[in-house]
matplotlib code that plots the C-alpha trace (Angstrom):
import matplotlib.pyplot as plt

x = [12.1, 9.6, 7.2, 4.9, 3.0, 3.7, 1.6, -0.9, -0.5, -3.7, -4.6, -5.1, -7.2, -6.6, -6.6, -3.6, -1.6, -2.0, -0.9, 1.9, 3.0, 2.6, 4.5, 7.6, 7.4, 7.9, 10.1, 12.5, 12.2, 13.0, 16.7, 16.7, 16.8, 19.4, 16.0, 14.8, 13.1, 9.5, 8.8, 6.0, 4.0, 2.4, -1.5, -3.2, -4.8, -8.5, -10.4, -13.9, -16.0, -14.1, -15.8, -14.2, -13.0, -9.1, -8.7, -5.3, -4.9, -1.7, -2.0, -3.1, -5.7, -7.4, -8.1, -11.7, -11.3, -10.0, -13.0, -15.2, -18.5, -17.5, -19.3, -21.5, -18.2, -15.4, -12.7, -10.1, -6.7, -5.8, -8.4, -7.6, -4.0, -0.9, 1.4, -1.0, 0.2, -2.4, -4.4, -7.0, -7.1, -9.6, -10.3, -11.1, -13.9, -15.1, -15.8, -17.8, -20.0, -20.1, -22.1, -24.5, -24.8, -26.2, -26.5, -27.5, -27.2, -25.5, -21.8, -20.6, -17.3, -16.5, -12.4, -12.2, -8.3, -7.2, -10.6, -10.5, -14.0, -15.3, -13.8, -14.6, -18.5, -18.1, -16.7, -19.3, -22.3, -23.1, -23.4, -20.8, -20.2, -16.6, -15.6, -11.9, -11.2, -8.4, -9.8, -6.8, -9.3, -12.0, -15.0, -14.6, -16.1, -14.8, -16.1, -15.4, -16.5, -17.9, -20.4, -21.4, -23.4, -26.0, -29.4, -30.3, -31.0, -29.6, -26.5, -26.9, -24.0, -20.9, -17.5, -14.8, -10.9, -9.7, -6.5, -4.9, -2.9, -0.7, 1.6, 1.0, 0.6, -2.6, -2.9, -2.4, -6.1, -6.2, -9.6, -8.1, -8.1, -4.8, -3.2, -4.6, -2.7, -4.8, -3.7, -5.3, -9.3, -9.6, -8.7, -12.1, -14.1, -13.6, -14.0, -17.2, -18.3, -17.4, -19.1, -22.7, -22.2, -21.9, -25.1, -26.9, -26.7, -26.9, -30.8, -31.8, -31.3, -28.1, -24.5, -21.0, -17.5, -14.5, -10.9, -8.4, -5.3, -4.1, -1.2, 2.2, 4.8, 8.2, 10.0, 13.4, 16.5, 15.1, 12.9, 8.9, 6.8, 3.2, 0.2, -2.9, -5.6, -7.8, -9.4, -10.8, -12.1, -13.5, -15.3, -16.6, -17.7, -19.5, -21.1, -22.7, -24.8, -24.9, -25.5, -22.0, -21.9, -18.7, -15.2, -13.0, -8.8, -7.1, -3.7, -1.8, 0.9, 2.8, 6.6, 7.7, 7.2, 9.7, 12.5, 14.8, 15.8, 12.6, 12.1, 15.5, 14.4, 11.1, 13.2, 15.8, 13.8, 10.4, 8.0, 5.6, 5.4, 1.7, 0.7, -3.2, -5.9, -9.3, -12.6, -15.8, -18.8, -21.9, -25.3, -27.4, -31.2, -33.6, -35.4, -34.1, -33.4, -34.3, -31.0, -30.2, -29.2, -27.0, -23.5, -21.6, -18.3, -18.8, -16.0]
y = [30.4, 28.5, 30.0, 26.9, 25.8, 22.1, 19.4, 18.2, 14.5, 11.9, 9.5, 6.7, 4.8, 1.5, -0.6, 0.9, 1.3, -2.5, -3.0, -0.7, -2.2, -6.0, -5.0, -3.7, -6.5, -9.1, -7.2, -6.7, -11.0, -11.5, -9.4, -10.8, -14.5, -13.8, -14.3, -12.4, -9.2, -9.4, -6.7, -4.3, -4.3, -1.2, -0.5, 0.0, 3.6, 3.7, 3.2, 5.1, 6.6, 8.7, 12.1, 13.0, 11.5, 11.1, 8.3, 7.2, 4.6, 3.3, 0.2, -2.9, -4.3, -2.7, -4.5, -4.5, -4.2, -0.8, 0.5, 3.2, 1.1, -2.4, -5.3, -7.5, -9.6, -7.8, -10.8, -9.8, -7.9, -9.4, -9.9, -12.0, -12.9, -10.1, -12.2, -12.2, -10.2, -8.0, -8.0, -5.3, -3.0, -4.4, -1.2, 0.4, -2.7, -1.7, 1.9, 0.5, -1.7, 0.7, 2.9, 1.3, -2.1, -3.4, -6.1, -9.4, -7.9, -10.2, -8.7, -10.8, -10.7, -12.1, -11.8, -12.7, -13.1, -14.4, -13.9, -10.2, -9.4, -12.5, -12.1, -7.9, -9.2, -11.6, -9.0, -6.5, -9.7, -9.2, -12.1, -13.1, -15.4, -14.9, -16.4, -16.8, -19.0, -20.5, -20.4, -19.9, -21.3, -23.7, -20.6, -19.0, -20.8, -21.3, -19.4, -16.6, -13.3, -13.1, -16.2, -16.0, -19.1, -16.3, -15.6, -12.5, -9.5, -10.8, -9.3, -6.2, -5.2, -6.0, -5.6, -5.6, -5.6, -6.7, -7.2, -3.9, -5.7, -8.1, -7.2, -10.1, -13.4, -14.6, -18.1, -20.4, -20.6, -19.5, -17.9, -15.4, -11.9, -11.2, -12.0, -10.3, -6.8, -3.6, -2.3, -5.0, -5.0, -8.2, -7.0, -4.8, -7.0, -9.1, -6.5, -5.4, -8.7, -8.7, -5.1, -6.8, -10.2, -7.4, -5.9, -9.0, -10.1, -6.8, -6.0, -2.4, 0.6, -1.1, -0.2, -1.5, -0.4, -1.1, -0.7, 0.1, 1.8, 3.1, 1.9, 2.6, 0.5, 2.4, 1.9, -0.7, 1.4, 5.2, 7.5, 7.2, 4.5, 3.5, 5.0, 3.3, 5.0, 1.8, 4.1, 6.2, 3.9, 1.5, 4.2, 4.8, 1.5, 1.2, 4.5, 2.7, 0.4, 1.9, 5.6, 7.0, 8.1, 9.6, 8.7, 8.2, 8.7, 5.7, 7.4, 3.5, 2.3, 0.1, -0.5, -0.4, 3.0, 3.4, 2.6, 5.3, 3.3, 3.3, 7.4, 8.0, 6.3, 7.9, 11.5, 10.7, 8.9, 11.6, 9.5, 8.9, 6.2, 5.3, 6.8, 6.2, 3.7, 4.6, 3.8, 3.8, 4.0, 3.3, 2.3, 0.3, 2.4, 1.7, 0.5, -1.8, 0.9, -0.5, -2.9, -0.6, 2.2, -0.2, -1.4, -4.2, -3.4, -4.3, -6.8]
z = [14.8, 12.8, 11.3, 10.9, 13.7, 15.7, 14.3, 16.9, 17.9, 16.6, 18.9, 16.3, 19.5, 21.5, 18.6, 16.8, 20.3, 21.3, 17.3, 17.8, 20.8, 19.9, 16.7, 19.2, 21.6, 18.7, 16.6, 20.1, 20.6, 17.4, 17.9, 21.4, 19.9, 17.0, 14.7, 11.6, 12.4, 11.3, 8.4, 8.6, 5.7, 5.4, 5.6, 2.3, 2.2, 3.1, 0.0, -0.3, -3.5, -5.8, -6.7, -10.1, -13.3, -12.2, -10.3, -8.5, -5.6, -3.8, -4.4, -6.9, -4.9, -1.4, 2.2, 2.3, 6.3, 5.4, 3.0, 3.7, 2.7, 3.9, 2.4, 5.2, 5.2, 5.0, 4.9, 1.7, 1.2, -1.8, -5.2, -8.3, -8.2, -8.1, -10.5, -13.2, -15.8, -17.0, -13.6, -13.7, -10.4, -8.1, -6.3, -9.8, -10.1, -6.5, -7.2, -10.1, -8.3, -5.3, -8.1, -10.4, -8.7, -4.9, -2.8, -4.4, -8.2, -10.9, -12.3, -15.6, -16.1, -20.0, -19.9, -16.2, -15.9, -12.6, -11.4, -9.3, -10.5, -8.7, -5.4, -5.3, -5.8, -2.4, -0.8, -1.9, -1.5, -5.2, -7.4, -10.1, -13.3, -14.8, -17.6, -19.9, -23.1, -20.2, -16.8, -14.3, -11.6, -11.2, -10.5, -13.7, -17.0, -19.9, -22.8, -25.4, -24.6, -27.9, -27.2, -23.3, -22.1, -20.8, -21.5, -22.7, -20.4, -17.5, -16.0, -14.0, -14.5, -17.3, -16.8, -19.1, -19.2, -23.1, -24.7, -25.8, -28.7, -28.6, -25.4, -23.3, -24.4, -22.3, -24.1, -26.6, -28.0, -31.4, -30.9, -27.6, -29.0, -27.1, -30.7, -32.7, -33.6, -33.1, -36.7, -37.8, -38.6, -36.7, -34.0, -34.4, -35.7, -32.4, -30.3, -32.1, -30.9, -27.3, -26.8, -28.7, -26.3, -23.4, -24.9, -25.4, -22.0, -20.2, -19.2, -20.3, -18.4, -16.6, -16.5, -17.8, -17.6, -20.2, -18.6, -21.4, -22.7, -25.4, -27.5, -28.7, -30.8, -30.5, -33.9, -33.5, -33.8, -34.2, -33.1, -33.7, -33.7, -34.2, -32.0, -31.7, -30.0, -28.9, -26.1, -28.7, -31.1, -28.5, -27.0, -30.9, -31.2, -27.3, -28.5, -31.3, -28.5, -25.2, -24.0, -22.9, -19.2, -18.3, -19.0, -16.3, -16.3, -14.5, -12.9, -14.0, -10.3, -13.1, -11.2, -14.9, -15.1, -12.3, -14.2, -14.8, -18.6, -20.0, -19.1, -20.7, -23.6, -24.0, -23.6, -26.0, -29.0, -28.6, -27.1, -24.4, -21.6, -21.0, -17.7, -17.7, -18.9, -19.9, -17.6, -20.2, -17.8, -20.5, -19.7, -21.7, -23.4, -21.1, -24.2, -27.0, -30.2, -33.4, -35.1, -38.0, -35.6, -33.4, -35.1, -35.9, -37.2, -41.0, -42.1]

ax = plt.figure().add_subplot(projection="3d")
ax.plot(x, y, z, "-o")
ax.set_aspect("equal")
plt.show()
């Protein structure tokens, strides 16, 4: 006999039985009429604040029907595009703004990709500007994140997702910092000036996030390779304007890291798959400090 007791059944309530049942009556027409049977596509899981600095979430992007804190419109289940390579999470930019923004407060978005910080602020009625050396769509401007058509103090909020490297190839421009190597001082120097644009326009006392991960060139041929710990030396250079808050651990749902190849090879030549990304959660002095204490990168 079992020593664990039955699990008692959860009324879900009417809304999920008349689902469940509609669901069954067209999936049994479908076979009835020689058609294809209708796929369920499963429900995204529930998405409300998260309490501690490891964050992990099912999915890419959340169904803002299925939040914990709606938005006054609650209308999305998909943010910024899935295809585009490099596609920050959007739920990661919604427990952001669940934080340190509200209702009606301005978000700038400097690297704004397929444009996910932009449709988490409708759902969330905050306001928005996104810009991208190459917009992908006509709502985000374009501009480099190093020159923002902004005034200054006047985001609430700043949000930022930046190259790691060179490991996708996000445009032709010869000014997009995607191609510029982070064992190269460039690379730093540009970065130095996206975290002072993101200074610049910020207004003091306010927050802003930077999503990134760390790197690893595996060596052609052998074991090794090159680390480049980008995480901690943006968080050094961040540290050098803002007031660091917490740092956050980003559990990453890459399929890539599914494949069985790519774990064989990271057994077999000694070296490791990237499996998070960092969150740095800064907020701006409520006061400006004086420039010598505040960095650029020197060239």
């Amino acid at each position: 006999m079992s020593s664990h007791a039955p699990r008692p059944h959860r009324d879900r309530g009417p809304d999920h039985r008349h689902r469940e049942k509609s669901d069954r009556i067209s999936r049994a027409l479908a076979r009835l009429h020689g058609e294809p049977v209708p796929s369920r596509a499963p429900q995204k899981p529930v998405l409300d604040m998260m309490t501690t600095t490891l964050w992990e979430y099912a999915s890419q992007h959340y169904d803002s029907s299925r939040t914990a804190r709606p938005g006054p419109a609650p209308r999305s289940t998909m943010q910024g595009d899935r295809d585009y390579v490099g596609a920050t999470p959007s739920w990661v930019i919604w427990q952001l703004l669940q934080r340190y923004t509200k209702e009606g407060d301005f978000v700038v978005d400097p690297m704004c990709g397929s444009g996910t910080t932009i449709d988490v602020c409708a759902d969330l009625a905050r306001r928005s500007a996104g810009f991208d050396l190459v917009p992908s769509r006509p709502d985000i401007s374009p501009a480099d994140a190093r020159r923002l058509p902004l005034g200054d103090a006047t985001a609430d909020f700043v949000f930022v997702d930046p190259p790691y490297s060179t490991h996708v190839n996000y445009s032709d421009d010869p000014d997009c910092i995607g191609k510029l190597d982070a064992a190269d001082e460039s690379y730093w120097i540009a970065m130095d000036g996206v975290i002072a644009e993101a200074d610049r326009v910020l207004k003091p006392g306010r927050h802003m996030g930077l999503y990134v991960s760390d790197s690893f060139r595996k060596k052609k041929g052998g074991e090794g390779g090159h680390f480049m710990p980008i995480g901690f030396e943006l968080f050094s250079l961040m540290a050098q304007y803002f007031i660091p808050v917490d740092i956050i651990c980003v559990v990453r749902q890459n399929a890539k890291l599914e494949r069985a190849n790519w774990h064989r090879a990271a057994r077999d030549e000694n070296f490791f798959l990237r499996g998070f990304n960092y969150l740095f959660i800064m907020r701006k002095p409520p006061e400006e400090r004086d420039a010598p204490g505040r960095g650029r990168r020197q060239k």
